[in-house]
C-alpha positions in Angstrom: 102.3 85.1 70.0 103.0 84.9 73.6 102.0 85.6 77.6 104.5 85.9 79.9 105.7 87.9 83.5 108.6 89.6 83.7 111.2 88.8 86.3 110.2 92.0 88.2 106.5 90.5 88.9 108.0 87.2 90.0 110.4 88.6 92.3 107.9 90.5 94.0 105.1 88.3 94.3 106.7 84.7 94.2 103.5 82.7 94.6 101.7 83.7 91.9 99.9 81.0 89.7 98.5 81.8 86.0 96.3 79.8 83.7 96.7 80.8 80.0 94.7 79.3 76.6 94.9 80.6 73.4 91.0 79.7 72.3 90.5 79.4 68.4 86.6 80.0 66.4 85.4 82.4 68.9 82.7 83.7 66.1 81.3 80.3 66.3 80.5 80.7 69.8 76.5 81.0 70.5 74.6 82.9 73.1 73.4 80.2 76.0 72.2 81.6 79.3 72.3 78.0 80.3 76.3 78.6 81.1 75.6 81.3 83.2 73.0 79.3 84.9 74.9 76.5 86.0 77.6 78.1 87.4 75.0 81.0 89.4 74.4 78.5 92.5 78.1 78.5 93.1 78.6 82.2 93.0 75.6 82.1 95.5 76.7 79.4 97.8 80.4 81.9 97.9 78.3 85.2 98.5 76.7 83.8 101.5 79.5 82.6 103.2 82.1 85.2 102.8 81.8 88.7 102.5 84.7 89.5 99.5 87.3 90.5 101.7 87.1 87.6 103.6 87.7 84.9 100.5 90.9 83.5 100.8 91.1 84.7 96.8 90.4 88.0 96.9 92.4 89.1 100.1 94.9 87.9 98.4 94.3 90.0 95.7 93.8 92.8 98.2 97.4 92.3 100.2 99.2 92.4 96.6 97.6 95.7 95.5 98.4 97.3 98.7 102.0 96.6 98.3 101.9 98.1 95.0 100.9 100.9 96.9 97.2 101.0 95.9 94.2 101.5 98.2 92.7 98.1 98.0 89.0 99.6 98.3 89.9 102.0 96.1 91.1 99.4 93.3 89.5 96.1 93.4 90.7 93.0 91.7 88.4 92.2 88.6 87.1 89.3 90.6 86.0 91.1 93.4 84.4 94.2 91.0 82.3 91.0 89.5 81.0 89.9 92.5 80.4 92.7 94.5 78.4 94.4 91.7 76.8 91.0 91.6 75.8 90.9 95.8 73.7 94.1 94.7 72.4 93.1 91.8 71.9 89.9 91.1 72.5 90.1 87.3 75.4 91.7 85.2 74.5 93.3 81.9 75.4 91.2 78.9 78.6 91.7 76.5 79.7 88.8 74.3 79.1 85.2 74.9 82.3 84.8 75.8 82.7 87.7 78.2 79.3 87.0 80.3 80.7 83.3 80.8 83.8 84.1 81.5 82.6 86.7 83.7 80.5 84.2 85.9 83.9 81.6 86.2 85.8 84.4 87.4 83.0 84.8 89.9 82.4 81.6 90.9 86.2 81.0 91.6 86.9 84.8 92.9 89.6 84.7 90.5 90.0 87.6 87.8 90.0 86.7 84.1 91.4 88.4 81.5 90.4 88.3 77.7 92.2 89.8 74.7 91.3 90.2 71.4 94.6 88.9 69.5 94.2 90.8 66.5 94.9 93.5 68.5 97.4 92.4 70.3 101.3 93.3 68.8 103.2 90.0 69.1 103.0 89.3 72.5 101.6 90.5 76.1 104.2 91.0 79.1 103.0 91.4 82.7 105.4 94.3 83.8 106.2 97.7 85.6 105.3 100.8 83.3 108.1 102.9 82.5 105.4 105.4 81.4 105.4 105.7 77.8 103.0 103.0 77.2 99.3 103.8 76.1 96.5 102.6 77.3 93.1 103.3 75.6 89.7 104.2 77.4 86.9 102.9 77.1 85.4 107.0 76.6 88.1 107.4 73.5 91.3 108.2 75.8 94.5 107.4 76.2 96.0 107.3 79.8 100.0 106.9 80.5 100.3 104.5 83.5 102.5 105.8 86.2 106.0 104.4 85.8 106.2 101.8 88.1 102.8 100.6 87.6 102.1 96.7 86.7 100.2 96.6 83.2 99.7 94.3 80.4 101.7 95.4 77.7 102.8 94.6 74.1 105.7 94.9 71.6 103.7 98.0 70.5 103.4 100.0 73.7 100.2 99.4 74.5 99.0 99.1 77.9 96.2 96.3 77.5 95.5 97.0 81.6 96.0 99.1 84.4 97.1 98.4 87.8 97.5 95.0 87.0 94.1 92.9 87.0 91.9 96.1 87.9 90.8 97.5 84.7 91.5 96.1 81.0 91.6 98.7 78.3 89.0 99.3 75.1 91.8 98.5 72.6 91.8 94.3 73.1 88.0 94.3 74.3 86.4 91.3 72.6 83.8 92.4 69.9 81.1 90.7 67.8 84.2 90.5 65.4 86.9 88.5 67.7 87.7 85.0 66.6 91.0 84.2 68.7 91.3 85.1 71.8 93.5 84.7 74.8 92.5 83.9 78.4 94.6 84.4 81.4 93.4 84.0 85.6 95.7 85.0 87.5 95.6 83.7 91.8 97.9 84.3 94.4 96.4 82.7 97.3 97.7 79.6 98.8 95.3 76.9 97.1 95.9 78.8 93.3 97.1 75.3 91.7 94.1 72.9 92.9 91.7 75.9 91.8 93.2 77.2 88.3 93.8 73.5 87.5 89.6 72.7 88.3 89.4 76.2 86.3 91.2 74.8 83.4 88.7 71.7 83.3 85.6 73.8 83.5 86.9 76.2 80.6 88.1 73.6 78.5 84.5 71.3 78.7 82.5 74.3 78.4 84.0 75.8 75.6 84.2 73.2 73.7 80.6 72.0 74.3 80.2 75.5 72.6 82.3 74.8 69.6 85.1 77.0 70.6 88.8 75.3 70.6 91.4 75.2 72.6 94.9 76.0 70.8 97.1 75.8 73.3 97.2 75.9 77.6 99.7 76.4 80.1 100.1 76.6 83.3 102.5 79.7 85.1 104.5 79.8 87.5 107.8 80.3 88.9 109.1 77.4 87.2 107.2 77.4 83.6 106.4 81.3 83.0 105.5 81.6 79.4 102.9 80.4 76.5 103.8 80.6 72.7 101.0 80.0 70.4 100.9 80.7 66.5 98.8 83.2 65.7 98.6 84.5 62.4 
């Protein structure tokens, strides 16, 4: 199995940075609100000093989906989706151990994170533009054709696993009580994205393991190493 960008992506946004893991005995991962709780001051020390468009991260985020043509208040980053629903609330509902942590590490970096389900994966994910015939599922029973053009997560099978790039993941690759391998990407395209993806890589990689999940394989993307391969059977 593999992650990788196509040429197209790099071309247009040359500074982008991506950390990958392929993460083995999911099932054996427990429920512990103590993850989430250590990592809540530092979401809370970002909130009050930045509003989301100011955070180096997201406005990033926010200048690369308005050169894809998007209205960046009209499609957020996942990051920023996270955390603002998170200003207002103060809590986000609860999916899958895995999910809610991840969810609170994207957060407290202001850098999305992507999780897919591999056994629902076809061979492979490629960061690319649509050409329109790929499916992508809802998450109300639907299937959607991104707009040619579009940058999506998509497989040897057609499937769209997102839309708009980091803005919305589909239903078909959702982790479920029933994932055991998964794969992780964070994507950054602000200027610090190396020193923070690589201090992301040590907090995933010590937490998840303290929680009996493995590591199978890491990498880190860019313009000069722009693929993982992991075995997956």
């Amino acid at each position: 199995m593999y992650f990788t960008h196509a040429d197209a992506v790099w071309t247009a946004h040359p500074q982008l940075r991506a950390l990958t893991l392929a993460v083995d005995n999911v099932l054996g991962m427990k429920d512990d609100p103590a993850r989430q709780e250590r990592l809540a001051p530092r979401v809370e020390e970002r909130l009050a000093a930045h509003a989301e468009s100011e955070m180096p991260e997201i406005a990033a985020w926010r200048e690369a989906f308005s050169k894809m043509g998007l209205k960046p208040t009209q499609y957020r980053c996942a990051a920023e989706a996270l955390l603002r629903r998170y200003r207002k609330e103060r809590n986000l509902p609860g999916f899958h151990p895995l999910v809610d942590y991840l969810n609170f590490v994207s957060m407290s970096f202001a850098i999305p994170i992507a999780v897919f389900d591999c056994a629902r994966v076809t061979d492979g994910i490629t960061v690319r533009p649509a050409d329109g015939s790929e499916r992508y599922e809802t998450f109300q029973g639907g299937v959607e054709h991104p707009a040619p053009g579009e940058i999506v997560f998509t497989d040897a099978g057609g499937h769209a696993h997102s839309r708009r790039w980091t803005f919305r993941q589909s239903a078909r690759s959702v982790v479920s009580a029933g994932t055991d391998r998964v794969l992780i990407v964070a994507e950054a395209l602000h200027t610090a994205a190396p020193q923070d993806l690589a201090a992301m890589e040590r907090e995933l990689t010590a937490a998840l393991s303290e929680a009996g999940v493995r590591v199978a394989g890491a990498r880190m993307l860019g313009s000069g190493e722009r693929r993982l391969e992991f075995p997956h059977a």
